[in-house]
N, C-alpha and C positions, 0 to 999 in steps of 0.2 A: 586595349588591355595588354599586348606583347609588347608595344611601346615601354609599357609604364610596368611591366618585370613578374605582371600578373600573368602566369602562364600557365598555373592550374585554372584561374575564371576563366581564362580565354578556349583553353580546353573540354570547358565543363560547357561555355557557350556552344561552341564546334558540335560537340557530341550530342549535347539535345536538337541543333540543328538538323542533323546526320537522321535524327530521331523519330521527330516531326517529315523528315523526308527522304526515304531513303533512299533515292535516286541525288542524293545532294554527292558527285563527286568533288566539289571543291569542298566541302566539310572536310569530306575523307583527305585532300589534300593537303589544306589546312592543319589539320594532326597530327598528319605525316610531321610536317614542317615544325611543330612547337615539339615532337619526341625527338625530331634530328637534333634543334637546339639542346634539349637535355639529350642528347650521348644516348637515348635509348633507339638506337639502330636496328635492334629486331621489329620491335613496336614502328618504327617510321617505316618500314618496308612490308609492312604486316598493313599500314595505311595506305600507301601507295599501292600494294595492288589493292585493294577496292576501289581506291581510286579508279584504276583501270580500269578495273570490271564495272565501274560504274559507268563510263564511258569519256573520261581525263585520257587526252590525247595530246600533251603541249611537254614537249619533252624539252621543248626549246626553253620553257618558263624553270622546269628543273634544271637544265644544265648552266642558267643565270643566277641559280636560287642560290643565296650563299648558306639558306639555314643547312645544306646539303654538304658543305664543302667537309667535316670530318669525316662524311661515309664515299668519300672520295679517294680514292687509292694512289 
């Protein structure tokens, strides 16, 4: 669905996922990633740490991730 520009379906998928599980940190990472693409910077870092706290530990996959490169300084 982000392939093809759908990125509120792809969100909305995410988010019931997250929903149905709440231990899902790649949901929460996931989110992160389609608000970085939309420029909503608060919201992607408001994802990422649940991420964390959910127990997302690949910092290595973030610092590859290009949807991240605008909250890049």
């Amino acid at each position: 669905m982000e392939r093809l520009g759908r990125l509120g379906d792809a969100e909305t998928s995410y988010k019931k996922a997250f929903e149905s599980n709440q231990k899902s940190f790649m949901a929460c990472y996931f989110i992160a990633c389609l608000k970085a693409r939309q420029n909503i910077t608060t919201e992607a870092i408001e994802w990422l740490d649940k991420a964390f706290s959910k127990g997302f530990a690949d910092f290595n996959r973030i610092s590859r991730n290009h949807d991240f490169d605008n909250m890049r300084g």
